[in-house]
C-alpha positions as CSV (number, residue, x, y, z in Angstrom):
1,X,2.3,9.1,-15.1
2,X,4.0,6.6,-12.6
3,X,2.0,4.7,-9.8
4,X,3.9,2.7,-7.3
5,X,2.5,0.3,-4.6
6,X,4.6,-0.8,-1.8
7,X,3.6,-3.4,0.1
8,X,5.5,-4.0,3.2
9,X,5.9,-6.4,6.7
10,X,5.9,-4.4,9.8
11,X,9.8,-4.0,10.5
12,X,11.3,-4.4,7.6
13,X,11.3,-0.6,6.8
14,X,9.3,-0.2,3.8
15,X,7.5,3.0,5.3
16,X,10.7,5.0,5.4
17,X,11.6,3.3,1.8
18,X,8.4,4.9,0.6
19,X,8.7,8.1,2.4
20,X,12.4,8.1,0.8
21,X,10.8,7.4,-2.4
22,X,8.2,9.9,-2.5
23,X,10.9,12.5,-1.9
24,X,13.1,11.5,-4.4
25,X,10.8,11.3,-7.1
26,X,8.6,14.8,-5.3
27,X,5.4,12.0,-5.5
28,X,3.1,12.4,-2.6
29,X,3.1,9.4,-0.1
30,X,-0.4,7.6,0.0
31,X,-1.1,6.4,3.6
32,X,-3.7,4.9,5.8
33,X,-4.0,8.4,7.0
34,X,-4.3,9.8,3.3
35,X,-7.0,7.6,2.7
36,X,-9.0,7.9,5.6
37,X,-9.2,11.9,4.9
38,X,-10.1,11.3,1.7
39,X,-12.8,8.4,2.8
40,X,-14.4,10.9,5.5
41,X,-15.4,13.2,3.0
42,X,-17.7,10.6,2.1
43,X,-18.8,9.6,5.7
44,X,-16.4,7.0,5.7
45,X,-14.6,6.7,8.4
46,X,-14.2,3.1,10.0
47,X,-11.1,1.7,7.6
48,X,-8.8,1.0,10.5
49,X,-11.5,-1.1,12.4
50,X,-12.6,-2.7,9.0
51,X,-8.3,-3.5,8.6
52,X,-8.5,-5.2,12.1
53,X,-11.7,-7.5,11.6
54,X,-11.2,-11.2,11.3
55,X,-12.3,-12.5,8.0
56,X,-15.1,-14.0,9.1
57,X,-16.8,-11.1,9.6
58,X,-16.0,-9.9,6.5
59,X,-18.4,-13.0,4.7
60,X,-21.3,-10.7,6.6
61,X,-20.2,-7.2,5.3
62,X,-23.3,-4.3,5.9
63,X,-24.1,-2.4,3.7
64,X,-21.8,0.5,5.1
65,X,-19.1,-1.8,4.9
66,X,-19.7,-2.6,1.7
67,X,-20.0,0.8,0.4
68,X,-16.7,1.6,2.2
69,X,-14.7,-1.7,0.1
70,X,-16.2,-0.4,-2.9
71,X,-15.6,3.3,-2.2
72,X,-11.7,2.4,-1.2
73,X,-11.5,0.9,-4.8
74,X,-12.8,4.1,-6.5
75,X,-9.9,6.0,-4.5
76,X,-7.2,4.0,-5.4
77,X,-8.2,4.1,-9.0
78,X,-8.6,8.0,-8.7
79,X,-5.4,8.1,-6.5
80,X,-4.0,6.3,-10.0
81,X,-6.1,8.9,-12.3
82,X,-4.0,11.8,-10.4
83,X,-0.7,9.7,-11.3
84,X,2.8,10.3,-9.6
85,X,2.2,8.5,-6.7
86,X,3.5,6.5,-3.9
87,X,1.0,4.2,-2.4
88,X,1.7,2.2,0.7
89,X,0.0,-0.9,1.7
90,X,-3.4,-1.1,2.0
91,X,-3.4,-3.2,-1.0
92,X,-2.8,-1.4,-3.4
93,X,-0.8,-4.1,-5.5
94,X,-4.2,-5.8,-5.5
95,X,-6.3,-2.9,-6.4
96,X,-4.1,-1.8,-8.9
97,X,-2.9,-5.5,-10.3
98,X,-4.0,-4.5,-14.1
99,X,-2.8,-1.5,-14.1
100,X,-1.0,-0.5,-17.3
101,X,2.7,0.7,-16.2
102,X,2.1,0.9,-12.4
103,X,5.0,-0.6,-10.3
104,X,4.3,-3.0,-7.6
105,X,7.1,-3.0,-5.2
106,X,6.9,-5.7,-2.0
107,X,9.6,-4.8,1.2
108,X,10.4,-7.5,3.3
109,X,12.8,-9.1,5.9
110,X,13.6,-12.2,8.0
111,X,11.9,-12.4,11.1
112,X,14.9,-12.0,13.5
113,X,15.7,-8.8,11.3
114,X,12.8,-7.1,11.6
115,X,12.2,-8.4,15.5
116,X,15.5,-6.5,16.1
117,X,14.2,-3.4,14.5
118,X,10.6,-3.4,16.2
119,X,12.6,-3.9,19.9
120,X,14.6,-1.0,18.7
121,X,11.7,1.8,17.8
122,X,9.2,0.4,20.8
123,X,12.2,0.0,23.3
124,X,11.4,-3.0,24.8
125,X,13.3,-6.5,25.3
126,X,10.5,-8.3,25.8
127,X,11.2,-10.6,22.6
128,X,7.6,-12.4,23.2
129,X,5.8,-9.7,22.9
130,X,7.3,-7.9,20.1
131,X,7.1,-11.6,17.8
132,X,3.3,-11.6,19.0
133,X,3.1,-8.4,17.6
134,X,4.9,-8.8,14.1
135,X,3.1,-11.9,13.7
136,X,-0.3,-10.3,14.3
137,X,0.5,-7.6,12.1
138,X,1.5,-9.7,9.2
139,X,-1.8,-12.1,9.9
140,X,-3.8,-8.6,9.7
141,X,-2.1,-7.4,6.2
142,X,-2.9,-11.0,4.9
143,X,-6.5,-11.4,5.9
144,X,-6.8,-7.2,5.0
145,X,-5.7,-8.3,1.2
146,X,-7.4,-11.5,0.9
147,X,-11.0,-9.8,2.6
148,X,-10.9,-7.1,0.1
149,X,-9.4,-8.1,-2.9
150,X,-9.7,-12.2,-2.7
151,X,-5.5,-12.0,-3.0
152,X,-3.1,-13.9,-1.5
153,X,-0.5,-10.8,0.0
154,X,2.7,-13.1,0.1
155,X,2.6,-14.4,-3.4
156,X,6.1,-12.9,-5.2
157,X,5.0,-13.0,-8.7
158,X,2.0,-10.5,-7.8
159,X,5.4,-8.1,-7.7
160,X,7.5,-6.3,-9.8
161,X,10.4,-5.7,-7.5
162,X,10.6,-7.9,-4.0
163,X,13.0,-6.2,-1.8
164,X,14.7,-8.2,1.3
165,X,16.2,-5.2,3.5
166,X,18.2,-8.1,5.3
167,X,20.1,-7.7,2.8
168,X,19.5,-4.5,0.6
169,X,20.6,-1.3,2.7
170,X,17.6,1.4,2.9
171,X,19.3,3.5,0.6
172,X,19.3,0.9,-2.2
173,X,16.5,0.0,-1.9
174,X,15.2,3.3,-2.4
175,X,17.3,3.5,-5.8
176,X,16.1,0.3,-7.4
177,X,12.7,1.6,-6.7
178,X,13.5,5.1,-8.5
179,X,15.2,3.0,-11.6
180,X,12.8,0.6,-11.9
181,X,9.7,3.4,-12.0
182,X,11.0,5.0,-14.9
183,X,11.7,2.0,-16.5
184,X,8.1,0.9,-15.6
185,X,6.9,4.6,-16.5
186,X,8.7,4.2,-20.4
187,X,7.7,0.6,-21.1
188,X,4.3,-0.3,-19.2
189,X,3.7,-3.7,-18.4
190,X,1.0,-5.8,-19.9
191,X,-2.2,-4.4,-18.2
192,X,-5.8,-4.6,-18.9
193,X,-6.3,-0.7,-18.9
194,X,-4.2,2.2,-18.4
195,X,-4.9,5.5,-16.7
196,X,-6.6,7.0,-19.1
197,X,-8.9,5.1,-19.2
198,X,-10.2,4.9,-15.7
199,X,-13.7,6.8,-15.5
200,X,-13.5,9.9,-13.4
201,X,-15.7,11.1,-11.0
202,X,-15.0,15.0,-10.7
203,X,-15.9,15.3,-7.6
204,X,-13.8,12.7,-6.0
205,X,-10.9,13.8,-8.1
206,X,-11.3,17.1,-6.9
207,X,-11.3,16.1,-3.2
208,X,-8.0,13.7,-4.0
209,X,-6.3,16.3,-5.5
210,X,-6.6,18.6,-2.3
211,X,-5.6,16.1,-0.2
212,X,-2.5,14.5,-2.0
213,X,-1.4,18.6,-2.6
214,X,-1.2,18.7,1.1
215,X,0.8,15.6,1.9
């Protein structure tokens, strides 16, 4: 059963890569949002404010925090229990990284491309502004990966497929993904465990399971 993380910089278009990609393959698309339903089940609800914390706070975690890094690990590995999914960002390349079979997919762009698409969707032509806020973004998914998971988010071979929609149109893109997860899905990559044998708490597969059947 096929698990793919996409990992993606704001404006390059890997959200409607994975959207396309959940729908091609009928997969349910893992979110932020996803997760945070699935986290407030368990009184967890604080994952975006944890995402946009410096790291330095994150060297004097509480014990809530904590309890919410380690529950986000138990969901992804449940989320990877249920199979068939599409899970973007959040690190899920890192959570997953020895996964038997999973396929870790990174979407990016050049700068000036993805400037041009982030003036585009937030209509405005104030080019300062809109670099401040690509460049914030991708300092957040960095320090996000590297505070959870001690990873470093732009390092290629972490990857299976890297994906520059400079140059790849959308609809390519979404292809090579769809290829390269049943390749992945036939011949699993060297892992240090595969689905099976990720311990499952009933419970929490239960609640993922209602959630991911709604999305």
């Amino acid at each position: 059963m096929a698990t793919i993380t996409i990992s993606r910089l704001l404006g390059s278009e890997g959200a409607a890569i994975a959207e396309k990609v959940s729908q091609k393959l009928s997969y349910p698309l893992v979110t932020k949002q996803t997760l945070e339903k699935i986290l407030e089940q368990y009184g967890l609800d604080h994952l975006d404010s944890f995402y946009k914390a410096p790291p330095r706070l994150w060297s004097r975690l509480d014990h809530e925090t904590r309890h919410l890094v380690s529950m986000l690990n138990t969901v992804m590995l449940g989320i990877a229990k249920h199979g068939d999914t599409v899970i973007l960002g959040r690190g899920g390349f890192a959570a997953l990284k020895n996964l038997a079979g999973a396929l870790h997919v990174r979407v990016q762009a050049p700068l000036q491309t993805r400037l041009r698409k982030i003036v585009e969707r937030e209509g405005s032509d104030d080019m300062r502004l809109m670099e401040k806020l690509v460049k914030d973004n991708d300092r957040a998914r960095a320090m996000f990966v590297n505070g959870f998971y001690d990873a470093d988010f732009h390092r290629a071979e972490q990857f299976n497929l890297v994906i520059d929609t400079g140059l790849i149109p959308v609809d390519m893109a979404v292809e090579w993904i769809v290829a390269a997860s049943r390749i992945s899905d036939a011949s699993p990559a060297a892992g240090t465990y595969l689905t099976k044998d990720i311990d499952e708490d009933p419970v929490l597969q239960e609640t993922i399971d209602k959630v991911l059947a709604a999305e």
